[in-house]
C-alpha positions as CSV (number, residue, x, y, z in Angstrom):
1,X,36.9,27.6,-21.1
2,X,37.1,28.0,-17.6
3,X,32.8,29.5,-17.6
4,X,32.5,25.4,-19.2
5,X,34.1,24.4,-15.8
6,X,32.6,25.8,-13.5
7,X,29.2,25.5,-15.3
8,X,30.0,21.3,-15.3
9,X,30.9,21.8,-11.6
10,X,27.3,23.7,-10.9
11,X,25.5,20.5,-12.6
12,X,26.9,18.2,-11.1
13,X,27.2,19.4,-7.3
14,X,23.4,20.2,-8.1
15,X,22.5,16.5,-9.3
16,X,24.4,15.1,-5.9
17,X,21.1,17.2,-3.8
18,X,18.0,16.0,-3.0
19,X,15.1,17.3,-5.3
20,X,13.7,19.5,-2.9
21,X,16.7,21.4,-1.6
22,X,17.4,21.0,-6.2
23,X,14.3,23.3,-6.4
24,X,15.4,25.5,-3.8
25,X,18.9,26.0,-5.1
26,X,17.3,26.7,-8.3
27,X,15.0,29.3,-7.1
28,X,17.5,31.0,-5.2
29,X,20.0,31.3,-8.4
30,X,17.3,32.4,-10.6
31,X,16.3,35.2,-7.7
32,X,20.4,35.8,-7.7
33,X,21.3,36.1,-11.5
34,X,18.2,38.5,-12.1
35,X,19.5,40.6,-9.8
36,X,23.3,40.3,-11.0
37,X,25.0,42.2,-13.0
38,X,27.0,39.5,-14.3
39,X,27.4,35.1,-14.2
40,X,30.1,35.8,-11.5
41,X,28.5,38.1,-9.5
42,X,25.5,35.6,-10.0
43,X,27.4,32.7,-8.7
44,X,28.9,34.4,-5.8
45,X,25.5,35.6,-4.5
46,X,23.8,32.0,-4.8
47,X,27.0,30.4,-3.4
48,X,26.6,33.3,-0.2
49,X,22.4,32.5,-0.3
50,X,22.9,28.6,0.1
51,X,25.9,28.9,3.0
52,X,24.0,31.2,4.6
53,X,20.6,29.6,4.8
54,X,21.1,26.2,5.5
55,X,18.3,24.1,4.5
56,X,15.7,23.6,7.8
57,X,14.8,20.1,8.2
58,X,17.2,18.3,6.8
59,X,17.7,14.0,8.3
60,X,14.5,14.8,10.6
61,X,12.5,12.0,9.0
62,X,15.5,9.5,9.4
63,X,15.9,10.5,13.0
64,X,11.7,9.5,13.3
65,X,12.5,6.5,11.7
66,X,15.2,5.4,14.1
67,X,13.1,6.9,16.9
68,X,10.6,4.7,15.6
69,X,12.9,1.7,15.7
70,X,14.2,2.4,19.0
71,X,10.5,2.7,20.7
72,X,9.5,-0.7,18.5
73,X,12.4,-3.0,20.2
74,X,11.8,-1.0,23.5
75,X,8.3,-2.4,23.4
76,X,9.0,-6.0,21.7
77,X,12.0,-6.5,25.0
78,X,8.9,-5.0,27.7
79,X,6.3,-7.3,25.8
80,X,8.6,-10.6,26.0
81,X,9.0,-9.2,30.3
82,X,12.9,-9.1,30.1
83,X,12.5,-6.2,31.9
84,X,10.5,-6.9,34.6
85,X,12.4,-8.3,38.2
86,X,9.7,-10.0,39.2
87,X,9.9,-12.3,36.0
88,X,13.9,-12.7,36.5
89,X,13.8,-15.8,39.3
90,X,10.7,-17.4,37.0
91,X,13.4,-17.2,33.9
92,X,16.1,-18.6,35.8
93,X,13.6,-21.5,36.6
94,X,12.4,-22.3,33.3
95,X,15.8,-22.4,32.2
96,X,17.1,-24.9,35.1
């Protein structure tokens, strides 16, 4: 009963990854259990592999994409010349 458990709990903390660190966690426990002696042992080795080595890369593209954001409304407030002093008086007279 309790191999039904923890088998349910494997499936679905493997569901909750992205696919490619899915792959990689599945590559590592095949790697692991064909060198085990038995499930446990198996488990605790892939459970040791995956803490251990952290997957490399992981939120880089959403920190581009917010780079990207950032650099995108840097340009749009230098393009409308918010940012320039000399344009500040010229602003202040439009608006009067």
């Amino acid at each position: 009963m309790l191999w039904i458990i923890r088998r349910f709990n494997a499936r679905r903390k493997l569901r909750a990854l992205p696919p490619e660190q899915r792959e990689v966690a599945l590559a590592m426990a095949a790697d692991c259990c064909h060198n085990a002696a038995t499930a446990e042992d198996c488990e605790l080795l892939a459970k040791n592999k995956l803490e251990s080595d952290p997957p490399v890369g992981f939120g880089v593209v959403e920190i581009l994409a917010v780079i990207q954001v950032l650099i995108a409304i840097w340009k749009f407030i230098d393009s409308m010349g918010w940012l320039d002093r000399a344009n500040r008086p010229m602003l202040e007279k439009e608006l009067l």
